[in-house]
Backbone as numpy.savetxt, mean C-alpha at the origin, in Angstrom:
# Nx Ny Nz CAx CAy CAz Cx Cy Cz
-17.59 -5.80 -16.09 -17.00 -5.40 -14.81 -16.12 -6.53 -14.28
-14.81 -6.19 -13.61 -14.27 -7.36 -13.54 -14.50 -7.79 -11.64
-14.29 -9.15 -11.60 -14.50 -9.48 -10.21 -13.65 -8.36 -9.29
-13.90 -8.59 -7.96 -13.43 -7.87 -7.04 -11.98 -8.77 -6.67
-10.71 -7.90 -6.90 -9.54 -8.43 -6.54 -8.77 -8.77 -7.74
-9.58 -9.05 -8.89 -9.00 -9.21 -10.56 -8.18 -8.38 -10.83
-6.88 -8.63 -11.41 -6.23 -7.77 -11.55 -6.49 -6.96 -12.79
-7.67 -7.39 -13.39 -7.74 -5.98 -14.50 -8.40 -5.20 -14.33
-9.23 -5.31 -13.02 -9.61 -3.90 -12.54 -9.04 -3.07 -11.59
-7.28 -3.44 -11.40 -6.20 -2.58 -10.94 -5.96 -1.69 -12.32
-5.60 -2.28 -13.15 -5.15 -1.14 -14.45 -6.08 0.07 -14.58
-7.40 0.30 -14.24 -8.08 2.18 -14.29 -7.86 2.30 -13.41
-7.15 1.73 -12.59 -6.97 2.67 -10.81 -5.47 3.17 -11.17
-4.22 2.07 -11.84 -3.33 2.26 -11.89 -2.89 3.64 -13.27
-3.76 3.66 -13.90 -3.95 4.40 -14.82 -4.42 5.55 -14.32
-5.42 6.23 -13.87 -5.87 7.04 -13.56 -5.34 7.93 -12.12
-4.28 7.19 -10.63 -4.10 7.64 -9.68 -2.49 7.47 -10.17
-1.67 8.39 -9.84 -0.29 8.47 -9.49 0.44 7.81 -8.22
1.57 7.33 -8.42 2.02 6.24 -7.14 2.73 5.72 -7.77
3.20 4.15 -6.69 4.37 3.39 -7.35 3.80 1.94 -7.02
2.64 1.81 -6.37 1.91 0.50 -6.07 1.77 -0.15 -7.63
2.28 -1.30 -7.85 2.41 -1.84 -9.11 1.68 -3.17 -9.32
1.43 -3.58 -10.51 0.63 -4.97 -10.68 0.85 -6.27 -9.84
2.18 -6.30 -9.48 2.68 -7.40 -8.25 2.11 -6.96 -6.98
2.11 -5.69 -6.44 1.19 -5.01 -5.35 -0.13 -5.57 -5.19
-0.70 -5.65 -6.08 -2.01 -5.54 -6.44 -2.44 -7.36 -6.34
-1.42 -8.04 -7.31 -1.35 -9.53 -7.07 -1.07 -10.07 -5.87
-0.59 -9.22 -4.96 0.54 -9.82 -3.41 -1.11 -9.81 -2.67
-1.42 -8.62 -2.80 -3.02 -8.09 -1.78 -4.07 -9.03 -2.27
-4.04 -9.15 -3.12 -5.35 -10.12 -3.42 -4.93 -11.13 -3.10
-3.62 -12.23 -3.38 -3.64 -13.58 -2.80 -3.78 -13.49 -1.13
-3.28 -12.67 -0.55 -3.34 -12.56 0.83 -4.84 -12.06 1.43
-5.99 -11.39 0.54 -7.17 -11.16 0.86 -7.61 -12.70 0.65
-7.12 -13.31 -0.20 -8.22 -14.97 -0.74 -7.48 -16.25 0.21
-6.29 -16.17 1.08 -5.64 -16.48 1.99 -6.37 -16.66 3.36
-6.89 -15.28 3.70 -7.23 -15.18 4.51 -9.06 -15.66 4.45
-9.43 -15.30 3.38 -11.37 -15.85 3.31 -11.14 -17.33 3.09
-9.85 -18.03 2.98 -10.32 -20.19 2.84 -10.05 -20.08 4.29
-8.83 -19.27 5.05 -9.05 -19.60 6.13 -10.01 -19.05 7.53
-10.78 -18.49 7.21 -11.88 -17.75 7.60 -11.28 -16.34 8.59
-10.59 -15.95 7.87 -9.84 -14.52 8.58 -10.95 -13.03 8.12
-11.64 -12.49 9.53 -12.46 -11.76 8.88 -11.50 -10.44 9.59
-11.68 -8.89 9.36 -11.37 -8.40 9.94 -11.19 -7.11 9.08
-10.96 -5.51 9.53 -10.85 -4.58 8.71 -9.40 -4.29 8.20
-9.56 -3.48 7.62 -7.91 -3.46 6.61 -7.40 -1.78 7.16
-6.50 -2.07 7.40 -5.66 -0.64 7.77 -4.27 -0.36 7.09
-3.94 1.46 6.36 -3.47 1.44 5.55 -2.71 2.84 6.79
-0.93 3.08 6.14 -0.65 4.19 6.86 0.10 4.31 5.70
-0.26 5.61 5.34 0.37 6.55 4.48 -0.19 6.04 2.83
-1.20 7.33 2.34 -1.60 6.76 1.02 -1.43 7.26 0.24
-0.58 8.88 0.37 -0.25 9.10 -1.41 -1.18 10.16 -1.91
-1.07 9.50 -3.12 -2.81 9.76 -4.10 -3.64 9.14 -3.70
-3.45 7.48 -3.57 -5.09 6.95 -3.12 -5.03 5.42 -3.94
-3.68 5.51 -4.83 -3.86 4.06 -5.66 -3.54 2.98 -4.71
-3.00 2.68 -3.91 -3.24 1.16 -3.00 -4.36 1.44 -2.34
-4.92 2.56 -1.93 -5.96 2.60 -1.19 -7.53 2.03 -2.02
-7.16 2.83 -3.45 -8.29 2.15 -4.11 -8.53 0.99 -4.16
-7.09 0.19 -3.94 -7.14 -1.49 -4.60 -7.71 -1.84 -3.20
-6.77 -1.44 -2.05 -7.59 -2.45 -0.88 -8.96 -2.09 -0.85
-10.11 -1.05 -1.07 -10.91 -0.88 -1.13 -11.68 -2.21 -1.85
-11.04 -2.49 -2.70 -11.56 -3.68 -3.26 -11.80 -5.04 -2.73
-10.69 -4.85 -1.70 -10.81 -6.34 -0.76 -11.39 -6.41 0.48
-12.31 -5.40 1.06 -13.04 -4.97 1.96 -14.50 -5.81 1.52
-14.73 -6.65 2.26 -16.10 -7.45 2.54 -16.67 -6.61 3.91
-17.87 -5.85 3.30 -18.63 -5.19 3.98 -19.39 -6.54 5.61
-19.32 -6.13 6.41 -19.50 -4.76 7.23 -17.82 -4.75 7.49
-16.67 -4.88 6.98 -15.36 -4.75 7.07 -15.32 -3.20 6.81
-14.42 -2.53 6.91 -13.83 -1.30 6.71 -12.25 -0.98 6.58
-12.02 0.26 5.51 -11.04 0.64 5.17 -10.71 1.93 5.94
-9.47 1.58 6.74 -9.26 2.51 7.48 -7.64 3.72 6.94
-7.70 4.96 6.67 -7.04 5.25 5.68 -6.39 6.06 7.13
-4.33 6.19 7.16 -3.71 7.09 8.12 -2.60 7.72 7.36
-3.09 9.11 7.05 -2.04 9.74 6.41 -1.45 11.37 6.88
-0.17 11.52 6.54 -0.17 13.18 7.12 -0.91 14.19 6.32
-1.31 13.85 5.09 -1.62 14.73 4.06 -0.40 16.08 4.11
-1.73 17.28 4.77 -0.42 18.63 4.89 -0.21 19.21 6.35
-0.09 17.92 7.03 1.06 17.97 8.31 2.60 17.64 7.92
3.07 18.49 8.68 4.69 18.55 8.74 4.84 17.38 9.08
6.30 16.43 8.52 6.53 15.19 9.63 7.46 15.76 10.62
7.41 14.62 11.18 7.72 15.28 12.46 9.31 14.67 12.99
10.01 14.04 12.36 11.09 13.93 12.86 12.45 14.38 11.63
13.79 14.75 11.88 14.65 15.19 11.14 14.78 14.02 9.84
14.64 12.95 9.67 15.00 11.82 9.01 13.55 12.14 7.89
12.74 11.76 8.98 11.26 12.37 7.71 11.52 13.40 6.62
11.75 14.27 7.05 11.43 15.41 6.65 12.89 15.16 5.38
13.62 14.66 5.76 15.26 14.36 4.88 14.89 13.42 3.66
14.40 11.96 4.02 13.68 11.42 3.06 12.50 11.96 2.09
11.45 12.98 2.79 10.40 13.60 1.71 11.24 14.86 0.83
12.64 15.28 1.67 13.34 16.11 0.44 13.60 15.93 -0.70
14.26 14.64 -0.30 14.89 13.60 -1.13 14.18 13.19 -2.34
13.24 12.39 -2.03 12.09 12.09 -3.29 11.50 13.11 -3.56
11.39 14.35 -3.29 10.61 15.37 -4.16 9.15 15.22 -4.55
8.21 14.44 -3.92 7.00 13.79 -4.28 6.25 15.04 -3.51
5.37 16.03 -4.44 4.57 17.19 -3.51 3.62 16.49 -2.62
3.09 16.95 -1.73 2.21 16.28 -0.26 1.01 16.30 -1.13
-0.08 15.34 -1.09 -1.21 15.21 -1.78 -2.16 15.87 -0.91
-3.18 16.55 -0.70 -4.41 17.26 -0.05 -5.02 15.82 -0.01
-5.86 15.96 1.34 -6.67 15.24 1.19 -7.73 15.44 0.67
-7.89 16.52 0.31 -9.43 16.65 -0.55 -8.91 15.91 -2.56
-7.24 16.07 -2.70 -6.94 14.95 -3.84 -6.93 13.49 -3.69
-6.60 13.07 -2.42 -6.95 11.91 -2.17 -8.28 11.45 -2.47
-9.16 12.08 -1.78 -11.09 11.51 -1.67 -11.37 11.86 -3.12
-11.00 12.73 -4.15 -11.22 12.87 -5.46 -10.68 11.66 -5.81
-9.55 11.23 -5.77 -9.53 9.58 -6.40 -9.78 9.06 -6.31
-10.23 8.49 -4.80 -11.17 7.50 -4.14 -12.45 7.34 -4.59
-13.22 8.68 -5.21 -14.63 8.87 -5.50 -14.99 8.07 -6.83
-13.38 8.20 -7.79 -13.67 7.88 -9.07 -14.53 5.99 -9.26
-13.85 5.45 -7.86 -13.78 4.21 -7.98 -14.86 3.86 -6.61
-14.93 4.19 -5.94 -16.00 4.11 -4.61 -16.99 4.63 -4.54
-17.97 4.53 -3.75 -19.05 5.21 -3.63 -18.93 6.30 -2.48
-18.19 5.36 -1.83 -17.69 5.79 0.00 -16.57 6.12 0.07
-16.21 6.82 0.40 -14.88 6.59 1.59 -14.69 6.42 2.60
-13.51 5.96 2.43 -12.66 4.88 4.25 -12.84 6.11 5.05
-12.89 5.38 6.34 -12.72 6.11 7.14 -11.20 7.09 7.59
-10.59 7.99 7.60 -9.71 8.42 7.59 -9.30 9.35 8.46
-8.07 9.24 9.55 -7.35 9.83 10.42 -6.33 10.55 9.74
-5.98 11.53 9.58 -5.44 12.93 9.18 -4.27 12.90 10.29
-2.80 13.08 10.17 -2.07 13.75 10.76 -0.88 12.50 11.19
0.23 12.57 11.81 0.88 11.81 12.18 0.59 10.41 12.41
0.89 8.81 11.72 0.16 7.83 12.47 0.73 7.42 13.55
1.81 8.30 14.26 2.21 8.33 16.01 1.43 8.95 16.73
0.48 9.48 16.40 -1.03 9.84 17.26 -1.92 8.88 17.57
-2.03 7.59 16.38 -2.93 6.22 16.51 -3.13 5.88 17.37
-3.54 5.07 18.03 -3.49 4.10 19.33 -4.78 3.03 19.10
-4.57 1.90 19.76 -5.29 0.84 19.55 -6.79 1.88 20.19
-7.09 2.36 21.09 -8.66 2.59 21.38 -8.93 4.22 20.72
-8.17 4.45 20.06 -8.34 5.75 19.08 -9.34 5.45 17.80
-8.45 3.85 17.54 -8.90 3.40 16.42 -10.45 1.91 16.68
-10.90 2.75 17.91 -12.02 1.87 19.09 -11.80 0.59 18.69
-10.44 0.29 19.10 -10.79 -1.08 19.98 -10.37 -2.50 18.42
-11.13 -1.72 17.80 -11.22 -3.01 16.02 -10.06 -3.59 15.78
-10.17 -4.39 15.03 -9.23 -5.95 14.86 -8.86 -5.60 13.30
-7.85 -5.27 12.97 -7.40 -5.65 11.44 -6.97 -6.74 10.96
-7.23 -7.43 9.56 -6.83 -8.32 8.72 -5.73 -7.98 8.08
-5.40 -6.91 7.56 -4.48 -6.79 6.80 -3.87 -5.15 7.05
-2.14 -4.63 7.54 -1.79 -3.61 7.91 -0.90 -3.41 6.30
-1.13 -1.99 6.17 -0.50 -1.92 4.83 0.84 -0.52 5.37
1.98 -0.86 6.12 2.40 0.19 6.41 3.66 1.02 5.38
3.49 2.12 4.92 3.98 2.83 3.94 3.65 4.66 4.04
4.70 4.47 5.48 4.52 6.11 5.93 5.61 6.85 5.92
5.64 7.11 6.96 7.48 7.70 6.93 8.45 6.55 7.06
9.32 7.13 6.40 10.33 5.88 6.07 11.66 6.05 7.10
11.12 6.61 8.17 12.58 6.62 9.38 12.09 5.98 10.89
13.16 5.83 11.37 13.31 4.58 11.91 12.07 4.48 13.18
12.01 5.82 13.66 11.11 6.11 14.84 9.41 6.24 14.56
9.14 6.31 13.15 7.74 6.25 12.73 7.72 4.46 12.32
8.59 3.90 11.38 8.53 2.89 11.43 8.02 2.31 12.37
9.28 2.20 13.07 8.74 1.04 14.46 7.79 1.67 15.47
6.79 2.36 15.61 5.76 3.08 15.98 4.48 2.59 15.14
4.49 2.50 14.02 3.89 1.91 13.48 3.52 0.67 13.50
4.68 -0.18 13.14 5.00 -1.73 13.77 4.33 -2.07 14.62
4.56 -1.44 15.71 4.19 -1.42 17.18 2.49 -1.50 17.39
2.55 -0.68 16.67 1.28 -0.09 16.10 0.40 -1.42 15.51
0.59 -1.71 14.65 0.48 -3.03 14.02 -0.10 -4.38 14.90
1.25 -4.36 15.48 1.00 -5.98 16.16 -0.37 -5.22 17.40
-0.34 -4.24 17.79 -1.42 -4.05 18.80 -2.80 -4.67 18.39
-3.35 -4.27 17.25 -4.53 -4.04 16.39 -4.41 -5.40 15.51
-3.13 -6.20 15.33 -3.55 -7.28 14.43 -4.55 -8.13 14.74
-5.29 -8.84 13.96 -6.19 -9.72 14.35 -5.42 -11.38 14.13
-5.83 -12.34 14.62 -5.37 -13.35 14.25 -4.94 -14.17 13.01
-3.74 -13.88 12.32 -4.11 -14.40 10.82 -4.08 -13.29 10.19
-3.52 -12.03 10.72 -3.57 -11.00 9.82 -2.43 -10.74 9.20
-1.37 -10.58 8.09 -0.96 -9.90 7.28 -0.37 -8.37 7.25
0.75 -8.58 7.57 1.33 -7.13 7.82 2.41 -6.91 6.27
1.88 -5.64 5.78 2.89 -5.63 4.77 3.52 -4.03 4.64
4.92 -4.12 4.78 5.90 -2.96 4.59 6.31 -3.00 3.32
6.81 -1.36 3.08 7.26 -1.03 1.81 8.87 -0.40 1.96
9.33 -0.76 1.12 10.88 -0.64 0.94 12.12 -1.06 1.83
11.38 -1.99 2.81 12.44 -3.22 3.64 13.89 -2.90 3.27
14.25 -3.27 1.98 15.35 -2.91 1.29 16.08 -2.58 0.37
15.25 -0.92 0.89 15.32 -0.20 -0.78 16.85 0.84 0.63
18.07 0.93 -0.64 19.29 1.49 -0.07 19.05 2.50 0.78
18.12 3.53 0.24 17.85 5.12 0.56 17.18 5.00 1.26
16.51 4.04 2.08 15.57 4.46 3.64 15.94 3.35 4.79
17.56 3.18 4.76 18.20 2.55 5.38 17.27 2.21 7.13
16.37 3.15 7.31 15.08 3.46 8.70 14.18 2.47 8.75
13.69 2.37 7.56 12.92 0.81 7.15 13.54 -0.35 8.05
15.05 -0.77 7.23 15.57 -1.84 7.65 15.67 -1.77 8.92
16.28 -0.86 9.48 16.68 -0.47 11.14 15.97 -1.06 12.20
14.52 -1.02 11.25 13.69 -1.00 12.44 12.81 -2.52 11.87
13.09 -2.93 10.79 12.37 -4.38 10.92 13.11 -5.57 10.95
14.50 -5.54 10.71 14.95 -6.80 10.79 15.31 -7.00 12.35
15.60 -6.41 13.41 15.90 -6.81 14.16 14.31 -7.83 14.92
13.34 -7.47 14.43 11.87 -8.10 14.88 12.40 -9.46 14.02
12.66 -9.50 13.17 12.90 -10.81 11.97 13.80 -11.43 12.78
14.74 -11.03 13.28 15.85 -11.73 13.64 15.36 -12.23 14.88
14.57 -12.02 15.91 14.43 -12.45 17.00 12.86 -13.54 16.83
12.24 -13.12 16.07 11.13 -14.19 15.75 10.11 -13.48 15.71
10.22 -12.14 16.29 8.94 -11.48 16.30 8.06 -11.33 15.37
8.18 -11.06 14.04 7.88 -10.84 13.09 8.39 -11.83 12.02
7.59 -12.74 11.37 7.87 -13.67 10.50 7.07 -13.81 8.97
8.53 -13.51 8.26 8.42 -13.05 6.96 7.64 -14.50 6.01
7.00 -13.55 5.23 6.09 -14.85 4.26 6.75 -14.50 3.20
7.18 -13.39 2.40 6.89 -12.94 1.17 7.92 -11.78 0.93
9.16 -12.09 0.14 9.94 -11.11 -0.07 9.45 -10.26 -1.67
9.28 -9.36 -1.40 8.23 -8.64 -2.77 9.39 -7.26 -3.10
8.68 -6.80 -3.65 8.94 -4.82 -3.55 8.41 -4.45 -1.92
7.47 -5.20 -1.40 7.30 -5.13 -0.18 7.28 -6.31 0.55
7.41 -6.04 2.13 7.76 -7.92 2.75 6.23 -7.96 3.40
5.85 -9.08 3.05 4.58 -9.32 3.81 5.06 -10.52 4.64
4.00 -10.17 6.48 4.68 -10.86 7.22 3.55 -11.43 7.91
3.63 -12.13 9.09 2.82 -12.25 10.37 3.64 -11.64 11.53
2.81 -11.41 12.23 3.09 -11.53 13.72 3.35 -13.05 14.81
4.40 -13.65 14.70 4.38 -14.61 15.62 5.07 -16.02 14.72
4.37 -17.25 15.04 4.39 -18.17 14.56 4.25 -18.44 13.11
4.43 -19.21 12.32 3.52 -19.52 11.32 2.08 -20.09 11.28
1.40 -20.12 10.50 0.15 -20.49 10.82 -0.54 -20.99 9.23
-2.11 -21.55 9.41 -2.46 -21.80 7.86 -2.93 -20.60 7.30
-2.77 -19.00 7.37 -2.93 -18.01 6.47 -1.04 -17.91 5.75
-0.11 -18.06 6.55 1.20 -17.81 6.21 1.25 -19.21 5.13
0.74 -20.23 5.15 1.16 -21.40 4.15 -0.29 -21.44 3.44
-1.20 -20.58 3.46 -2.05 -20.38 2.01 -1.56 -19.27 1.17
-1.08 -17.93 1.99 -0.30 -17.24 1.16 1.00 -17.68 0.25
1.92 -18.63 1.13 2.54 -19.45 -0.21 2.61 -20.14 -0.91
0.97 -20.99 -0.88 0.59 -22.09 -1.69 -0.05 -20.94 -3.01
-0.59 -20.08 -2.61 -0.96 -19.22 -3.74 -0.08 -18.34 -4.30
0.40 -18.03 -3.76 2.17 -17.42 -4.10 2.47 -17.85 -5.65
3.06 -19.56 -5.19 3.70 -20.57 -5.79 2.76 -20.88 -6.70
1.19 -20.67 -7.04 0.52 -21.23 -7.67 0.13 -20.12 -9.05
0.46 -18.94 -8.52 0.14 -17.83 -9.33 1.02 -17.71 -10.87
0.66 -17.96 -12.10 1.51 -18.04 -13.05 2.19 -16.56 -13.87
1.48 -15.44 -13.11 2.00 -14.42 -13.52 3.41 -13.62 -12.24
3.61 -14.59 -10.98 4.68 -14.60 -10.18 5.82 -15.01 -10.03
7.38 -14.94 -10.13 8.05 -15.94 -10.23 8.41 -16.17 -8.53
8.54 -17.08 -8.06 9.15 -17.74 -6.56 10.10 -18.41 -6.19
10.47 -17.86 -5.82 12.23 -19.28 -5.32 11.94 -19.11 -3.64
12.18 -20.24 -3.05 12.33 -19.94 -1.79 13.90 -19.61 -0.80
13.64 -19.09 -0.02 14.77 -18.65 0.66 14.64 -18.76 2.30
15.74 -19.05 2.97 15.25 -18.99 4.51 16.08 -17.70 4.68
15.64 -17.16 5.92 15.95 -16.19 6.71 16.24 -16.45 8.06
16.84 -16.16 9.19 17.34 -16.44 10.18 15.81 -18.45 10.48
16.30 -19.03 10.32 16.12 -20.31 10.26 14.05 -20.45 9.58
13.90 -19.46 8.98 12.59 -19.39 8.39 12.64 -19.64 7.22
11.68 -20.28 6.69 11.62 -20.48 4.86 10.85 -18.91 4.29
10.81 -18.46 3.73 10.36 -17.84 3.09 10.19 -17.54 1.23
9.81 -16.79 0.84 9.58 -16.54 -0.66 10.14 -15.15 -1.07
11.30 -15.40 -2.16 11.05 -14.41 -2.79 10.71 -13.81 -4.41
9.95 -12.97 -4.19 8.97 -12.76 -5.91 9.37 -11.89 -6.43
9.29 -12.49 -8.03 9.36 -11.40 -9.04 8.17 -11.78 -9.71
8.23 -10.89 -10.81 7.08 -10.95 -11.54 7.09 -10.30 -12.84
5.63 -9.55 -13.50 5.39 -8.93 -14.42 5.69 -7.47 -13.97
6.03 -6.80 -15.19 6.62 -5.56 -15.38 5.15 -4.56 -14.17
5.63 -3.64 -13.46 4.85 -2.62 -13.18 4.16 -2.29 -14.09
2.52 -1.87 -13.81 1.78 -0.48 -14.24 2.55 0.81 -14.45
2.40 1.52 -15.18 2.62 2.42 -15.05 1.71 3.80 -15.63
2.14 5.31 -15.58 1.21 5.96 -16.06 1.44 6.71 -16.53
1.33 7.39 -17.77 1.90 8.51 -18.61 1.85 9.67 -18.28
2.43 10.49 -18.63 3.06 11.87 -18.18 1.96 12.75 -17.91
0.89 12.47 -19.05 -0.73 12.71 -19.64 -1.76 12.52 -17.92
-1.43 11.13 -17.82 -1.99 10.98 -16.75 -1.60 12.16 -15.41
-0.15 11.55 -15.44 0.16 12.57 -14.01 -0.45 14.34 -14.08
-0.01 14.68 -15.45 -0.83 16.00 -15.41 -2.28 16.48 -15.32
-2.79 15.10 -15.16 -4.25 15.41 -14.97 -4.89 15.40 -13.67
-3.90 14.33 -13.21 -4.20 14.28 -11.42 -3.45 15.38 -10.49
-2.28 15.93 -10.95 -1.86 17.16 -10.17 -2.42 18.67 -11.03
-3.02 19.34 -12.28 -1.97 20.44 -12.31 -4.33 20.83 -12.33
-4.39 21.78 -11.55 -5.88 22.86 -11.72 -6.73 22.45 -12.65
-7.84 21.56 -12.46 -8.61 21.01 -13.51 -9.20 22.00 -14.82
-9.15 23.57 -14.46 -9.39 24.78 -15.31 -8.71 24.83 -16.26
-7.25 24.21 -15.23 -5.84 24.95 -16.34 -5.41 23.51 -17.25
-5.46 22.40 -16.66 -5.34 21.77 -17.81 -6.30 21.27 -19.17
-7.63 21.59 -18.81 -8.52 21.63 -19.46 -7.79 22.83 -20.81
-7.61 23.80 -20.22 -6.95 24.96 -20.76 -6.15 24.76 -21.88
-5.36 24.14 -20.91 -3.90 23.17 -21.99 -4.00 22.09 -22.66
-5.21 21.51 -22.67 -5.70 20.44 -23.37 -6.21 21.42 -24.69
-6.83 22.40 -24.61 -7.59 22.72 -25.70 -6.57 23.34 -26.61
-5.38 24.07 -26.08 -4.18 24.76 -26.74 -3.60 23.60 -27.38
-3.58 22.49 -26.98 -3.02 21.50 -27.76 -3.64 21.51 -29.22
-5.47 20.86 -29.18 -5.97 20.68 -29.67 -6.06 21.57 -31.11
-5.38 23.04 -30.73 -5.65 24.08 -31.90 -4.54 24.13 -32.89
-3.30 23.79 -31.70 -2.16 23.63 -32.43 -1.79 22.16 -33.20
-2.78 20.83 -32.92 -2.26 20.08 -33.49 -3.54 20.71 -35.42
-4.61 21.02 -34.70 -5.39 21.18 -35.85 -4.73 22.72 -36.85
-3.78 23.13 -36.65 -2.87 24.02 -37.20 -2.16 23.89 -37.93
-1.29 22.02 -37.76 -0.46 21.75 -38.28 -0.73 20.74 -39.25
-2.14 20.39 -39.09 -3.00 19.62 -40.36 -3.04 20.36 -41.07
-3.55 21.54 -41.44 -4.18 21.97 -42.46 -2.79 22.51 -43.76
């Protein structure tokens, strides 16, 4: 069994759940979970928008009990603004049930997170009673008014030393992302540690979780790092090892009627033993 946070016990999560959370994902979350335990950062982990369930499985992993994983997704709520709904056209990704979500979660947990269903512009700091997060994993709707709602969202509930990390900062096609986080960057609000596939940040100042995350950053031999400043900030940006990924095999096992591919598994099976003989 491998330790908790090892990255080779991302590969059966990455293998088995569909997504785009990749082995650098997985490496970014764990130095920033071991960041935060030298500097004694305790606190629960909050995730918005999960998909299938594969980042959710991994942070599951970095949850030191009595901590909790708090899961905010629409599942099969409509989004709710014109831009949403334009971006989920766009990618073509079908809405996951949450009863497919907690099936992935089960493979690898005993439990599941606790989980709020529906818009995470419904959230609110005493919705979510009051609790302190370590680490915000936000990756919901990708337009500009859920963004920064989220954000918002974020700094309410951060705990001291906590770790905010967005997805697709500056990916071309969700131009809503950027809209709504650099202008926090540019004024100081938000201060970038970690230029990734996603930006991991703080809220505020720098502090010793923002310079253990880049002492481990820089120390990690499967990461590459150059540093870079940003409006008068140093920061990092990473590359790395190739993504996880998951075969076609896989994806058809996690979307298509467990009856029917069973079904189609066995039609295989007759026709490859057809072409032996």
């Amino acid at each position: 069994m491998s330790a908790p946070g090892s990255i080779d016990a991302f590969h059966p999560i990455a293998r088995a759940i569909p997504g785009w959370f990749d082995d650098n994902d997985a490496r970014l979350f764990s130095i920033v979970a071991a960041a935060q335990a030298t500097c004694g950062i305790r606190g629960d982990i909050l995730e918005i928008g999960a998909f299938m369930g594969r980042s959710a499985a991994w942070l599951a992993t970095l949850v030191e009990p009595p901590e909790q994983l708090v899961i905010s997704d629409l599942f099969q709520y409509a989004e709710n603004t014109k831009e949403s709904v334009a971006w989920r056209t766009w990618g073509a990704s079908p809405k996951p049930t949450r009863r497919q979500f907690e099936t992935n979660l089960l493979r690898f947990h005993h439990r599941l997170p606790e989980i709020y269903e529906g818009p995470s512009r419904a959230l609110t700091p005493e919705r979510l009673g009051g609790r302190r997060f370590r680490i915000v994993h936000i990756d919901g709707a990708h337009d500009y008014e859920n963004v920064r709602s989220d954000l918002e969202l974020s700094r309410a509930v951060a705990c001291e030393g906590a770790v905010i990390a967005l997805d697709d900062v500056t990916h071309p096609l969700f131009p809503g992302v950027a809209a709504a986080v650099w202008p926090l960057i540019a004024d100081g609000t938000l201060r970038p540690i970690v230029f990734a596939k996603k930006l991991y940040a703080t809220w505020g100042a720098s502090g010793p979780v923002t310079e253990a995350v880049a002492d481990l950053v820089q120390r990690d031999p499967h990461l590459s790092a150059r540093s870079c400043v940003v409006t008068d900030l140093e920061a990092l940006v990473v590359t790395g090892s190739p993504p996880s990924s998951h075969s076609p095999k896989d994806v058809a096992r996690d979307w298509v009627p467990p009856a029917l591919y069973r079904a189609a598994a066995g039609a295989r099976r007759r026709i490859r033993a057809a072409r032996s003989r």
